[in-house]
Backbone as JSON Lines, residues from 0, in Angstrom:
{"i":0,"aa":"X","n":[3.68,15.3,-6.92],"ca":[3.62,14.05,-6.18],"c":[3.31,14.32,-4.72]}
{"i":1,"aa":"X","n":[4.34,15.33,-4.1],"ca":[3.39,15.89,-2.68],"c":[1.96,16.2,-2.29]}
{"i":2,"aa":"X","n":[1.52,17.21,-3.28],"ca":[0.43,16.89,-3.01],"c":[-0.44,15.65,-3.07]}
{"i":3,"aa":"X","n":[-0.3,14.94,-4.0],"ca":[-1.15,13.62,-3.79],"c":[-1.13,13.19,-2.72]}
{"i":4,"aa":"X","n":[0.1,12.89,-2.43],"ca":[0.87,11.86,-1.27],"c":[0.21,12.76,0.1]}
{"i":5,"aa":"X","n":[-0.54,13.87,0.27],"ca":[-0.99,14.62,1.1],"c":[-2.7,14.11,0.96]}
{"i":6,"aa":"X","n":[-3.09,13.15,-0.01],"ca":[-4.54,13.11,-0.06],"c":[-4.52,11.19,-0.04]}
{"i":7,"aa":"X","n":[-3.3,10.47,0.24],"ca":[-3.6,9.29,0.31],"c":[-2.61,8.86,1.6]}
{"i":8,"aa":"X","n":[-3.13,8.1,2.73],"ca":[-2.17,7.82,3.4],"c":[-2.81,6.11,4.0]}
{"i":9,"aa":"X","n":[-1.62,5.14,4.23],"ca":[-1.65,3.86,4.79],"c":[-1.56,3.76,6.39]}
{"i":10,"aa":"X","n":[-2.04,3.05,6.94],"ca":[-2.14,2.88,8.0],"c":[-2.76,1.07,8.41]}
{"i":11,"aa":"X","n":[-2.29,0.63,9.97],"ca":[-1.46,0.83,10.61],"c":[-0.44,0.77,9.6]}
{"i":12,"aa":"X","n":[0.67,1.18,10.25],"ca":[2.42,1.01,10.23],"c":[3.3,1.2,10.96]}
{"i":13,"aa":"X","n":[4.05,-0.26,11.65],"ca":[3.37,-1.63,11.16],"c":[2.14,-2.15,11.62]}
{"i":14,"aa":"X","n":[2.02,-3.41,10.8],"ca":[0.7,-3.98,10.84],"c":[0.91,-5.91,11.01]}
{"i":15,"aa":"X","n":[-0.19,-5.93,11.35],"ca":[0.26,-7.81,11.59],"c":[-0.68,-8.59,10.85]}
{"i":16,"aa":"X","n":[-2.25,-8.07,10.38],"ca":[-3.09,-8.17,9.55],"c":[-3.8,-7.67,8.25]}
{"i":17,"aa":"X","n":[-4.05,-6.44,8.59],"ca":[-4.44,-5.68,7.45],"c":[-4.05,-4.68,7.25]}
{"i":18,"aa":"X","n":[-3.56,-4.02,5.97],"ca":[-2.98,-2.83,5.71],"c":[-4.1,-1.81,4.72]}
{"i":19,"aa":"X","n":[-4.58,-0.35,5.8],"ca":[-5.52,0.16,5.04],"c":[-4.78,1.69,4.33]}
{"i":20,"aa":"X","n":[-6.08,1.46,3.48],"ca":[-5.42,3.23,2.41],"c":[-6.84,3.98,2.66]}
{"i":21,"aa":"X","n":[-6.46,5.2,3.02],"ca":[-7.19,5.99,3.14],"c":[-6.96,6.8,2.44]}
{"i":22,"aa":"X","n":[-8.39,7.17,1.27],"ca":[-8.28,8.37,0.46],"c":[-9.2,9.6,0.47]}
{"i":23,"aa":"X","n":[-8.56,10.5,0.77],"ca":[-9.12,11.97,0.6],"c":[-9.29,13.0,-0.53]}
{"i":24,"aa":"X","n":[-10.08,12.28,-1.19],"ca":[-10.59,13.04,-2.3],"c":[-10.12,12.36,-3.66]}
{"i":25,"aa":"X","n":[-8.86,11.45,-3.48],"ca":[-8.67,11.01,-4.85],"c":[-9.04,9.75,-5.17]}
{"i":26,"aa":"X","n":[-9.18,8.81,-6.11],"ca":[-9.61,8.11,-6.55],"c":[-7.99,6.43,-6.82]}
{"i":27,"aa":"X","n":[-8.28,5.52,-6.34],"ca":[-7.51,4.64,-6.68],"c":[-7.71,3.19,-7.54]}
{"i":28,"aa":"X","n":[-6.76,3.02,-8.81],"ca":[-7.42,1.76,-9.14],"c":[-7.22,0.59,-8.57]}
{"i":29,"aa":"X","n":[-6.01,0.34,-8.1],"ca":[-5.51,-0.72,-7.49],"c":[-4.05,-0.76,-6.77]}
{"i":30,"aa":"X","n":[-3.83,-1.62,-5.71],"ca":[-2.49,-1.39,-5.33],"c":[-1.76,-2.94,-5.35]}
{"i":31,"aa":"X","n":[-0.36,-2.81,-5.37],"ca":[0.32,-4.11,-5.18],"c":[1.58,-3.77,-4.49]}
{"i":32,"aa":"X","n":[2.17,-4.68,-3.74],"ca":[2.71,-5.07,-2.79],"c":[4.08,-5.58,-3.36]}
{"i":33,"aa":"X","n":[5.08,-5.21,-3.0],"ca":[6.24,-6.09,-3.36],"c":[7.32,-6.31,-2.2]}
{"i":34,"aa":"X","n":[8.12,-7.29,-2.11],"ca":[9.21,-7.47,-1.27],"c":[10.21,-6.6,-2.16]}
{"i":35,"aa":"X","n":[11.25,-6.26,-0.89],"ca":[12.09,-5.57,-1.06],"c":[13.25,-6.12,-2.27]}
{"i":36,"aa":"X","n":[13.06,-7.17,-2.68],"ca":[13.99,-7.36,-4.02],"c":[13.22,-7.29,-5.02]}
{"i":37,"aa":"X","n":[12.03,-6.71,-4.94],"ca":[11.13,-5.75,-6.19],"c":[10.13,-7.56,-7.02]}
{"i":38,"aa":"X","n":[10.37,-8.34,-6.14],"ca":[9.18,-9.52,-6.24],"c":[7.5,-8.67,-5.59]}
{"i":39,"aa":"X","n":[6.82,-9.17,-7.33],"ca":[5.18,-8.61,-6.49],"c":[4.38,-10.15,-5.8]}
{"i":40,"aa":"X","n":[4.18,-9.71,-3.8],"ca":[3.5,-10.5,-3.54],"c":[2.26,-10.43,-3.55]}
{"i":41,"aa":"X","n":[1.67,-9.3,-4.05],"ca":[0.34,-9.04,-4.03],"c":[-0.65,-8.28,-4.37]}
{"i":42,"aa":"X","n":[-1.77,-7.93,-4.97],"ca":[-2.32,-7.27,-6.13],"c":[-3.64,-6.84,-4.75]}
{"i":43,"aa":"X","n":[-4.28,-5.82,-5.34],"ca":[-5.49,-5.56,-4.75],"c":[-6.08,-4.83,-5.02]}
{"i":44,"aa":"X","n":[-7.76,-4.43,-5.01],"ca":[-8.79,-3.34,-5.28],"c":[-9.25,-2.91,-4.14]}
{"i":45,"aa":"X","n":[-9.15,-3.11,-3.4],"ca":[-9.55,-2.8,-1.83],"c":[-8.71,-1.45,-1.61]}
{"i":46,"aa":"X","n":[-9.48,-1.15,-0.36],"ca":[-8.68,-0.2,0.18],"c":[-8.09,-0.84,1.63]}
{"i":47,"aa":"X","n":[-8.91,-1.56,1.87],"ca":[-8.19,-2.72,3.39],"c":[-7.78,-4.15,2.64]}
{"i":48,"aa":"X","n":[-6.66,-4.45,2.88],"ca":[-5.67,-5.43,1.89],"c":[-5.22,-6.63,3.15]}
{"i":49,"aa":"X","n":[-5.24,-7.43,2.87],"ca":[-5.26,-9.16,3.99],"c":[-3.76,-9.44,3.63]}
{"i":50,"aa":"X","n":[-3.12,-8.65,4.98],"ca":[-1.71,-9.2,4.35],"c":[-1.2,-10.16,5.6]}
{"i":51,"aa":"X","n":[-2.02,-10.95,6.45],"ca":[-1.55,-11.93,7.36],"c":[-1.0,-13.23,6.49]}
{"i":52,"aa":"X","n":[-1.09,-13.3,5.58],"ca":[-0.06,-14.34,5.06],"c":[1.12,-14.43,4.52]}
{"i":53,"aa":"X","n":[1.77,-12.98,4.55],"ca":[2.6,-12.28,4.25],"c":[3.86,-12.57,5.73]}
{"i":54,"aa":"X","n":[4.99,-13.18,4.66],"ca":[5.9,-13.34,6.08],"c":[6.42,-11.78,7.06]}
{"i":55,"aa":"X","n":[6.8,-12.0,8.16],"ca":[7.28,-11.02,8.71],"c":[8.36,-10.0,8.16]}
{"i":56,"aa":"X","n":[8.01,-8.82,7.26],"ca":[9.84,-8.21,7.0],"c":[9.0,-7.04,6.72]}
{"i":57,"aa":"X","n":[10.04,-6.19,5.32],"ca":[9.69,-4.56,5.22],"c":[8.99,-5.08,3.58]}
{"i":58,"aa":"X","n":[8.0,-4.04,3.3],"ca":[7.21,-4.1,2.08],"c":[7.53,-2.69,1.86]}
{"i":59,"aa":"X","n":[7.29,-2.45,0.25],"ca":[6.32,-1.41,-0.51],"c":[5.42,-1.65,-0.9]}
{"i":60,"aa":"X","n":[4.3,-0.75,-0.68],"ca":[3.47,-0.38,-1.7],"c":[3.41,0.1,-2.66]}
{"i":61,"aa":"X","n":[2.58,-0.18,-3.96],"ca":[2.41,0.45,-5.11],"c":[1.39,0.82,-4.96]}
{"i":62,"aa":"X","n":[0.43,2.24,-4.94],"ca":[-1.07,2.53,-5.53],"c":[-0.95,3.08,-6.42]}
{"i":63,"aa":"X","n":[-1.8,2.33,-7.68],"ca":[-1.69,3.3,-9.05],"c":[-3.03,4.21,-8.53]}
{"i":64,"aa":"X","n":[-3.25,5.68,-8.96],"ca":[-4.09,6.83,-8.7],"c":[-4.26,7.24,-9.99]}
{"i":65,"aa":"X","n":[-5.61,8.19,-10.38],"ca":[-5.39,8.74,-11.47],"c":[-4.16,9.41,-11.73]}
{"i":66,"aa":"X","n":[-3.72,10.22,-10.79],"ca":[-2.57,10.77,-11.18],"c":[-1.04,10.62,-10.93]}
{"i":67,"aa":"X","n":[-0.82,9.22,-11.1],"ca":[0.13,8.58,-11.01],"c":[0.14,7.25,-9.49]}
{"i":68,"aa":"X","n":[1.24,7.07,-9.78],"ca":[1.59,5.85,-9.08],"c":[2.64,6.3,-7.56]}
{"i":69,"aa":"X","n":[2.06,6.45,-6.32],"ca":[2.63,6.48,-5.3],"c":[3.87,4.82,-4.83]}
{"i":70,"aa":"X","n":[4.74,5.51,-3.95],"ca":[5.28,4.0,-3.3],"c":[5.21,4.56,-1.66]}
{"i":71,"aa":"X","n":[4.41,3.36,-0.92],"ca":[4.87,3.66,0.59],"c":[5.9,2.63,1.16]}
{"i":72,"aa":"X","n":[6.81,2.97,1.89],"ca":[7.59,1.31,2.63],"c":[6.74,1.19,3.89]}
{"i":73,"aa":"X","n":[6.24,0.05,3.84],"ca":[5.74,-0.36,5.97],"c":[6.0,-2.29,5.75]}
{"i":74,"aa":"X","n":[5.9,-2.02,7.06],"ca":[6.05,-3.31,7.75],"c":[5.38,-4.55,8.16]}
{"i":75,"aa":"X","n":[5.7,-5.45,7.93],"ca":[4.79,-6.55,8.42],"c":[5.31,-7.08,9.42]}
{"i":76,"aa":"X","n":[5.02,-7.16,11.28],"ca":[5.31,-7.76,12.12],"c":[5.22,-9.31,12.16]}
């Protein structure tokens, strides 16, 4: 899992508009978004994700990858 987590990283964090994934070398199918009581607010294929409608608090991410499924926590200002 380290290594993956060494070839995909999110940015900004925090963010007030868009939350991007940057991948280095690996491949992603999609990511989703959940509030912290494990509700999904949001699905995506992108690698830059429109989360200004997203109220202000703490998120995870989900990216499923070929080789498994990462979680990041960041923030929405």
């Amino acid at each position: 899992v380290e290594d993956i987590k060494k070839q995909l990283a999110i940015y900004p964090n925090p963010t007030k508009d868009y939350l991007n994934i940057l991948s280095k070398g690996i491949s992603f199918n999609e990511s989703a978004i959940y509030d912290l009581s494990g509700k999904l607010v949001l699905k995506s294929k992108s690698d830059k994700i429109d989360v200004r409608t997203l109220p202000t608090g703490a998120y995870l991410l989900v990216i499923n990858t070929e080789k498994g499924n990462l979680v990041y926590k960041w923030i929405k200002l």
